[in-house]
C-alpha positions in Angstrom: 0.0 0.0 0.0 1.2 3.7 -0.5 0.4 6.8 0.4 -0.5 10.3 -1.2 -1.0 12.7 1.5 -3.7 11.5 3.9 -5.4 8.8 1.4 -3.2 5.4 1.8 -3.9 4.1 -1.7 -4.8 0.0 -1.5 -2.5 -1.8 -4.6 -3.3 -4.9 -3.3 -6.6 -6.1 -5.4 -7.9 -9.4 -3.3 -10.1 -7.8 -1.0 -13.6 -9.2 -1.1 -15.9 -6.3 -1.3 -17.3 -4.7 -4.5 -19.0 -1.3 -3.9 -21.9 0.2 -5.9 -21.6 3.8 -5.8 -24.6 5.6 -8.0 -24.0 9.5 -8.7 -26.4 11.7 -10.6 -25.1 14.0 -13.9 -23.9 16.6 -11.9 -26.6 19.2 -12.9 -29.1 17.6 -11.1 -27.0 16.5 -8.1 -26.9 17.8 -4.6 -29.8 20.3 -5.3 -30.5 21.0 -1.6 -26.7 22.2 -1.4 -27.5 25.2 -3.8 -29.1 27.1 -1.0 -25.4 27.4 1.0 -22.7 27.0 -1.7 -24.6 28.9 -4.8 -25.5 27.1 -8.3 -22.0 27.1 -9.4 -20.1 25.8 -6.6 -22.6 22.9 -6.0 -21.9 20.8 -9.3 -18.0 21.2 -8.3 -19.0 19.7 -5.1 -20.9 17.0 -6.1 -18.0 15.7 -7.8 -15.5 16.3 -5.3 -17.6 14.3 -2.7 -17.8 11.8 -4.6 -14.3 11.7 -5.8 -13.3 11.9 -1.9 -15.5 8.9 -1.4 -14.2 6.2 -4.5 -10.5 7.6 -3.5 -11.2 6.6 0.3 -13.1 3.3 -0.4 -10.3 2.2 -3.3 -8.2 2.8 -0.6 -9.8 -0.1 1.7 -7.7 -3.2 1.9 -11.2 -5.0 2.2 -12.5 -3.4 -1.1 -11.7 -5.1 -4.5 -13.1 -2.9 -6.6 -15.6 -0.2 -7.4 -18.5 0.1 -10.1 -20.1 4.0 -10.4 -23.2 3.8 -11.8 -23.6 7.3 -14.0 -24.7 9.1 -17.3 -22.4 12.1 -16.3 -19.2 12.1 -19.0 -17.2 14.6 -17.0 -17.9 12.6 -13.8 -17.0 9.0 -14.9 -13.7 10.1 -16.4 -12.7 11.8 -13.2 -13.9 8.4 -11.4 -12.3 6.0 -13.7 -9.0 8.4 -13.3 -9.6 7.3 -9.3 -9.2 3.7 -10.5 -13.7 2.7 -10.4 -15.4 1.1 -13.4 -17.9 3.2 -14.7 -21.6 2.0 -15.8 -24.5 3.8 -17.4 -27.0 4.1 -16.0 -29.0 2.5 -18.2 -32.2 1.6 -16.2 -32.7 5.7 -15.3 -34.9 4.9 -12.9 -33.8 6.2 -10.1 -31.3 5.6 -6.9 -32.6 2.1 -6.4 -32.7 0.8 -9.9 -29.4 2.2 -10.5 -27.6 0.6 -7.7 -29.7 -3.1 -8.5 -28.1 -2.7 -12.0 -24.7 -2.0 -10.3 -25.1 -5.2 -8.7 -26.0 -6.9 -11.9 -23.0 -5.2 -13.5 -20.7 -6.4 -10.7 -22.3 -10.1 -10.5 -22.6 -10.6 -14.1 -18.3 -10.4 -13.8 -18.3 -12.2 -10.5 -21.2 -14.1 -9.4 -19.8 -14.6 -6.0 -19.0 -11.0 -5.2 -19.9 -9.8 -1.9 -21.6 -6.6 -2.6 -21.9 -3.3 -0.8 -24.0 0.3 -1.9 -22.3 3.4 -0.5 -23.3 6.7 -1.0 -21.1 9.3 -3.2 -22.0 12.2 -0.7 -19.3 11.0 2.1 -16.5 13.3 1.7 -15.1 12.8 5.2 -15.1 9.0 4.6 -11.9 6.7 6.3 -10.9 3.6 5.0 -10.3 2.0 8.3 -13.9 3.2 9.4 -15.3 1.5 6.1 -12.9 -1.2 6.3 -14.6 -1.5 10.5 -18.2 -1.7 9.0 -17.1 -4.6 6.0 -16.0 -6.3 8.9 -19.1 -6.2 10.4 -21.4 -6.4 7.6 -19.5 -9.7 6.6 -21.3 -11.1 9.5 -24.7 -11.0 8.0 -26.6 -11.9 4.8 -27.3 -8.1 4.7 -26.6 -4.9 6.6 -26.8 -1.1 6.9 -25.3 2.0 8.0 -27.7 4.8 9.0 -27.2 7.8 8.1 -26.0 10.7 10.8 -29.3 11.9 11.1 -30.7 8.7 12.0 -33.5 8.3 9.0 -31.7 7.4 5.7 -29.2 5.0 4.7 -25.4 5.1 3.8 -24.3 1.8 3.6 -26.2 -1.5 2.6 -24.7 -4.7 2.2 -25.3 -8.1 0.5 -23.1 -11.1 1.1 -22.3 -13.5 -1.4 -25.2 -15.4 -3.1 -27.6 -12.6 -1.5 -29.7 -10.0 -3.7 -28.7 -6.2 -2.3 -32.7 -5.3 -2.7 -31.9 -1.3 -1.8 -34.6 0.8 -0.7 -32.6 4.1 -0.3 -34.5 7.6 -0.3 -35.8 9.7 2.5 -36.4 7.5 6.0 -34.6 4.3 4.7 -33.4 3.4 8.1 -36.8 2.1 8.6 -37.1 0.2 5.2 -34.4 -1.4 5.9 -34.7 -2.9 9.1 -37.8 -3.9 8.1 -36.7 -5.9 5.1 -34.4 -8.1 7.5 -31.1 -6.2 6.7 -29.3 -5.7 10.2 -27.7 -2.1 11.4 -24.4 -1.7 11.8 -23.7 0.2 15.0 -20.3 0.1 16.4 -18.3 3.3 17.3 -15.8 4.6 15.7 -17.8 4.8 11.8 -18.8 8.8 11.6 -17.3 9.1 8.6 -19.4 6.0 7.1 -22.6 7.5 8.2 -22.0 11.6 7.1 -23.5 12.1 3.8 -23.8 15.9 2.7 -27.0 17.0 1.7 -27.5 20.5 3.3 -25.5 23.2 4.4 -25.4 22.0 8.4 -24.3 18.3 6.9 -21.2 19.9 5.0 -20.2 21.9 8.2 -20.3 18.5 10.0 -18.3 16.7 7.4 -15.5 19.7 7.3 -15.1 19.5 11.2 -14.6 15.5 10.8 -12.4 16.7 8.3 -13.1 15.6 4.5 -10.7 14.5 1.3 -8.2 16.5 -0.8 -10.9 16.9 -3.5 -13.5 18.6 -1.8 -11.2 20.5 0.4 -9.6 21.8 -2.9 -12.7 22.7 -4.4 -13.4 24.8 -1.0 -10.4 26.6 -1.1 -10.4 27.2 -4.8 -14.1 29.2 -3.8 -11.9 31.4 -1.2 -11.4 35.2 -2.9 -7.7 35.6 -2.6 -7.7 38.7 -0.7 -8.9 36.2 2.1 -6.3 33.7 1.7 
């Protein structure tokens, strides 16, 4: 494994985990966010996030690889430059369809993949903390990470030979638990669970401290008399 500044990056490919990460064009993505950073600084962000997020998770020595599910051009060559597989979207039907055809995309290569969903809005995300949670979720047919606000979901795992069935969007917690997937709830995974939808959430993730990308899209938004 080496390191480029704070992101070790993971060269050794046997890890067991393939991760679904589903990312909007980046027009259309992290519209709530508008409000505090401004129209033009939001699709920069949306891309940085989830930049921040493939880089961390690549970076997991339990992670083999990692399929992005998007339509976006500018966003999948950035993504594929991190070292993920990029697929299209081709079901555009929304968050849930686009992460079942992940899975497909992933299975259809390696039936026996043990498969994992993670959201692209977790800029502050640690490989050790998502390497923590694996561990966990390798413990169960499927699991979940709740989101830091307690209602939506992060994380959602399927083990090997088990269908992911995802049910992400507004209080997914509950839709979760109540299709039989487990929560994952040991210390130490803030990082897993802080996605970035508002204003308040991207003040949260900067005090955890997030990734090079969306730090340097930050500072590039800094007038330089204020540097």
């Amino acid at each position: 494994m080496r390191t480029e500044g704070e992101i070790a990056t993971n060269t050794d490919r046997t890890g067991v985990w393939s991760l679904v990460v589903p990312l909007k064009p980046l027009a259309r993505a992290k519209s709530r966010l508008t409000q505090a950073t401004g129209p033009l600084l939001r699709p920069r962000l949306a891309l940085a996030f989830a930049q921040d997020t493939v880089a961390a998770a690549l970076a997991c020595r339990a992670v083999r690889d990692v399929v992005v599910v998007t339509d976006d051009p500018m966003a999948g060559a950035a993504l594929s430059a991190l070292g993920a597989r990029i697929v299209p979207d081709r079901p555009a039907a929304g968050l849930n369809a686009a992460l079942a055809h992940g899975e497909r995309a992933i299975r259809g290569r390696r039936p026996a993949a043990a498969v994992a969903a993670l959201n692209a809005d977790l800029p502050a995300l640690r490989p050790a903390e998502l390497s923590r949670v694996l561990e966990f979720a390798a413990e169960f047919p499927r699991a979940f990470v709740t989101d830091a606000a307690g209602i939506g979901t992060t994380f959602l795992s399927a083990s090997v030979g088990m269908e992911l069935r995802p049910a992400f969007g507004g209080p997914s917690r509950a839709r979760h638990l109540a299709s039989g997937a487990v929560e994952i709830v040991p210390a130490g995974i803030d990082s897993v669970r802080q996605d970035v939808d508002t204003g308040a959430d991207l003040r949260a993730a900067l005090a955890l401290g997030v990734g090079p990308h969306t730090a340097g899209s930050l500072a590039a938004e800094v007038p330089a008399r204020d540097r």
